[in-house]
C-alpha positions in Angstrom: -48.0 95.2 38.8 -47.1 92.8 41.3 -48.4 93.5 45.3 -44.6 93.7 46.4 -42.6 94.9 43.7 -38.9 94.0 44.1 -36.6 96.8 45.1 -33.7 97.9 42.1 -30.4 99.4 43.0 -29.2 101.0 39.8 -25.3 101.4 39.5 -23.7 103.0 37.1 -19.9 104.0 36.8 -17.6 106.4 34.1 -14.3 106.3 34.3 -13.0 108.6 31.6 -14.3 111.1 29.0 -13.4 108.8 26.2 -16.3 106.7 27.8 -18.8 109.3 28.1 -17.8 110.2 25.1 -18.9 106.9 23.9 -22.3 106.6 24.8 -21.5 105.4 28.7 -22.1 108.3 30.7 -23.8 108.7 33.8 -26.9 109.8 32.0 -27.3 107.6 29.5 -26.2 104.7 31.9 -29.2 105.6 34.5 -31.4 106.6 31.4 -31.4 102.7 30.1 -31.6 101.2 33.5 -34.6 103.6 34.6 -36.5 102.4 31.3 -35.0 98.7 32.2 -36.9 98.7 36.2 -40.3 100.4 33.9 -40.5 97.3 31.5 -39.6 94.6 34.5 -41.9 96.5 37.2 -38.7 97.0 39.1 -39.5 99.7 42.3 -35.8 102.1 42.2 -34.6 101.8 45.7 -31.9 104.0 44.9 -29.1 104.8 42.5 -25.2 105.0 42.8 -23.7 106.8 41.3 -19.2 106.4 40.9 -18.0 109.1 38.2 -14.3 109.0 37.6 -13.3 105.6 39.6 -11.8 102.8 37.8 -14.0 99.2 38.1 -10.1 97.2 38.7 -11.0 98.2 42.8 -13.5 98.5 45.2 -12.5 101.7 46.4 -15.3 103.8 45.0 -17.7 105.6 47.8 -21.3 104.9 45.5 -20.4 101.1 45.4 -19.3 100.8 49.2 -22.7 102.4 50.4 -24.4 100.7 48.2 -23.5 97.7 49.4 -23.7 98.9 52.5 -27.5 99.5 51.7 -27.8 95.9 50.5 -30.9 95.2 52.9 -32.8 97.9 51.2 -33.0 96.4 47.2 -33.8 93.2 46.5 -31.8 93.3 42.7 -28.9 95.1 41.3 -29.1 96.3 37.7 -25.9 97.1 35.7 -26.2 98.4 32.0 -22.8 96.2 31.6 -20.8 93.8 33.2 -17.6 96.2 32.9 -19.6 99.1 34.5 -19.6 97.1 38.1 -16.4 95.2 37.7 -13.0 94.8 35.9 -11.4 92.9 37.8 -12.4 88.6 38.1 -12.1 88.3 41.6 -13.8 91.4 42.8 -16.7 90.4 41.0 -16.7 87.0 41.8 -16.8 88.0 45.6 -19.6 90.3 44.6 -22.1 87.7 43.2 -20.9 85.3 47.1 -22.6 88.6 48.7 -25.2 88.6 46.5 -26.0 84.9 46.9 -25.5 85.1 50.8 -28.3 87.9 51.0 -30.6 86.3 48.1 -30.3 88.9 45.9 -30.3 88.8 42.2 -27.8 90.9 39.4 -29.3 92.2 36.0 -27.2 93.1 33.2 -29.0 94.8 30.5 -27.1 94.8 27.5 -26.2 90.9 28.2 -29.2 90.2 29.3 -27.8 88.1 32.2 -29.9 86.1 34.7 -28.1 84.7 37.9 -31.1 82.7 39.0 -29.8 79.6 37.1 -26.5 77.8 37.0 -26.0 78.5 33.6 -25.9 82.3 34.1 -23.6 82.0 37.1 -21.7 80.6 34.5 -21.4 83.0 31.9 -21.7 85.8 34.3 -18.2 84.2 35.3 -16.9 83.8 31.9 -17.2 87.1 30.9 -15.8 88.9 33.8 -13.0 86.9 33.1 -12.6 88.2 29.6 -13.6 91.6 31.2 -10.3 91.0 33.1 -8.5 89.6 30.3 -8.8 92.7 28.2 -8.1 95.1 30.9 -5.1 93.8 31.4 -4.1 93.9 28.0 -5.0 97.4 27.9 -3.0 98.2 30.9 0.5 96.2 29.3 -0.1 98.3 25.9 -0.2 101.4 27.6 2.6 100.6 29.7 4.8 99.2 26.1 3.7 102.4 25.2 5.2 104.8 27.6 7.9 102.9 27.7 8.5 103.0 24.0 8.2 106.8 24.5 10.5 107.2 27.3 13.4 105.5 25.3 12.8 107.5 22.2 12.9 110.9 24.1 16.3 111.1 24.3 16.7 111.2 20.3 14.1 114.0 19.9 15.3 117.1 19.5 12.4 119.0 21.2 12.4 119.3 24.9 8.5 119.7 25.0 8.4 116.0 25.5 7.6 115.2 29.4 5.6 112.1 29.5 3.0 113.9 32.3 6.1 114.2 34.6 4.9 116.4 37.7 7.9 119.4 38.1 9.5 118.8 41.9 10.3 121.7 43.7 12.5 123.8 41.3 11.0 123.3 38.2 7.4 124.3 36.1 6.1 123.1 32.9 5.7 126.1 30.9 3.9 125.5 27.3 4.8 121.5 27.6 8.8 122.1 28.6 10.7 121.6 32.4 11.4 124.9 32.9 13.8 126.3 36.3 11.4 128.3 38.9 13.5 131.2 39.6 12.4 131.3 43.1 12.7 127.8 43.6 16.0 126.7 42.0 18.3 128.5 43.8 17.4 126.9 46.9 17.9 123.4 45.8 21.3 124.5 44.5 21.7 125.8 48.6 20.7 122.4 50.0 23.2 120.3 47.6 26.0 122.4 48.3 24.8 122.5 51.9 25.1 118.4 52.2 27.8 118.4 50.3 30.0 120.8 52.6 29.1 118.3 55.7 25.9 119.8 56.9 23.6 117.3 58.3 19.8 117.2 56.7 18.2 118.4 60.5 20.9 121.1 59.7 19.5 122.3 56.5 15.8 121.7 57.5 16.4 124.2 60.5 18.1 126.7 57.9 15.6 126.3 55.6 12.8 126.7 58.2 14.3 129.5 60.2 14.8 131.6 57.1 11.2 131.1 56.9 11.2 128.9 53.2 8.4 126.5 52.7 7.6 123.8 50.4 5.4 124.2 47.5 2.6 123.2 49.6 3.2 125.5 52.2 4.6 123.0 55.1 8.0 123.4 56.6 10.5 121.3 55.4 12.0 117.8 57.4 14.2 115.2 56.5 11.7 113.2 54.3 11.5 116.2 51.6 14.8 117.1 52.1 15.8 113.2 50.9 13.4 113.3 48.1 15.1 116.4 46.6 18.4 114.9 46.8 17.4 111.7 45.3 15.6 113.2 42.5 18.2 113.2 39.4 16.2 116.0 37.5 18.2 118.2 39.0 21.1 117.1 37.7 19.3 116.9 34.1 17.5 113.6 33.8 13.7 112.8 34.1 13.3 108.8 35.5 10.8 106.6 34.5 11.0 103.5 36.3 14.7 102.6 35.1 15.1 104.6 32.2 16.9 108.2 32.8 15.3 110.4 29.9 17.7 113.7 29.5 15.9 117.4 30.0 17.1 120.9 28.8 15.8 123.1 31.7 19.1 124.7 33.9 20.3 122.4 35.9 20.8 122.5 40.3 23.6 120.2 40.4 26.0 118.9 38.1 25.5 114.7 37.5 29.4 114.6 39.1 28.1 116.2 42.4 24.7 114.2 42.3 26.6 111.2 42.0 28.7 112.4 45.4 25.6 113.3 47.0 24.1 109.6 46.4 27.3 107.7 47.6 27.3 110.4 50.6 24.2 109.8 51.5 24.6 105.8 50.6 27.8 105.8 53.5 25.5 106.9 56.3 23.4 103.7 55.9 24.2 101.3 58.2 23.3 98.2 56.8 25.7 97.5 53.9 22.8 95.6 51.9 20.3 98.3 51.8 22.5 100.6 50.2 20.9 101.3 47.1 23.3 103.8 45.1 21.6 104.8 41.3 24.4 106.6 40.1 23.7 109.0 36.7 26.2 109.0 33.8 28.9 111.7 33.7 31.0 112.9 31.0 33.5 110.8 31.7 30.5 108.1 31.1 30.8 108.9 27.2 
């Protein structure tokens, strides 16, 4: 073993159960690497660990410190190139760090070495595929849900949400939007409320004063107030992006007095080109 052993950082990443599931968790990651720094005489300086962060960013705390702690390893081992990077240009900027501080990258399974030119290059040309297919997966996911969202309306069952989070007023109960009791009735106040002339300061102050909070606890203001009566699930559509996907919970508002809301609310801007106005169809739509 050599006098001066060179130092390992050993990173390893899982994004999602389907990849643990595979054979990529933490574990297994840090098992291969650990055997890797035995058969290369490789000291471990230390290992990060990032489970549950996607490798399209940087914003993942085991990665920052570790590069953070770059003066303390002298190599970084990967088991692959996807478990450090997804994305071309984060990588790229990566291995300029790596070359400014003279330290080396390891990738086990394609048994990369970034000592010569030739490895810089397909180091490079992978991470680009890396990319390449991560994008692709991200465009047939969104086809996907988008595919969905336009076929919801044509399903009969209402047990169809597409994740959708319930706003204030509404629960998912066994998969359906479903009306809160509690909650609903109070958003029916505060659209009947704007639309008899009360300001929103008005109907925070009510709505604070009578001692009603938001789901989270906090008082209410003028921002949630304006998310509520923008939000056209209360008048019986889900959005995704611009698609309006029909619901069968009880509505707050009827799409007629939503619509008056938004073109009420739409007046009080000054500027005439910032007045966005997404109207919902009404029965007289049909």
């Amino acid at each position: 073993m050599p006098d001066n052993p060179r130092r390992a950082a050993l990173y390893v990443r899982v994004s999602t159960d389907e990849q643990a599931a595979e054979g990529y968790s933490l574990d297994a990651q840090k098992s291969i690497l650990e055997d890797h720094c035995l058969a290369e005489g490789l000291d471990i300086a230390g290992v990060y660990e990032d489970d549950g962060y996607s490798g399209r960013n940087t914003n993942r705390p085991a990665y920052r410190r570790m590069m953070d702690e770059i003066d303390s390893w002298d190599v970084l081992v990967v088991l692959k190139m996807d478990r450090i990077h997804r994305n071309s240009r984060n990588f790229m900027s990566m291995m300029d760090e790596l070359e400014r501080n003279k330290k080396e990258f390891v990738s086990c399974y394609e048994a990369l070495d970034t000592s010569n030119a030739l490895g810089r290059f397909v180091v490079d040309m992978i991470q680009r595929m890396a990319q390449l297919e991560s994008e692709q997966i991200g465009e047939r996911t969104k086809m996907g849900m988008r595919e969905k969202a336009e076929n919801l309306g044509s399903e009969p069952s209402a047990k169809e949400t597409m994740g959708f989070t319930p706003p204030f007023g509404y629960r998912i109960s066994d998969g359906s939007l479903m009306a809160d009791p509690n909650e609903l009735p109070i958003v029916r106040e505060v659209f009947s409320s704007y639309l008899s002339g009360e300001t929103m300061d008005s109907i925070c102050y009510s709505l604070n004063r009578s001692g009603t909070l938001t789901r989270r606890g906090n008082p209410w203001n003028k921002y949630n107030l304006r998310n509520i009566l923008h939000n056209p699930v209360y008048a019986g559509y889900m959005r995704w992006e611009e698609l309006l996907i029909p619901h069968k919970a009880e509505l707050a508002v009827s799409p007629e007095d939503y619509n008056r809301v938004q073109e009420l609310m739409a007046s009080k801007v000054r500027d005439p080109s910032k007045r966005n106005v997404r109207l919902l169809p009404t029965v007289d739509d049909f």
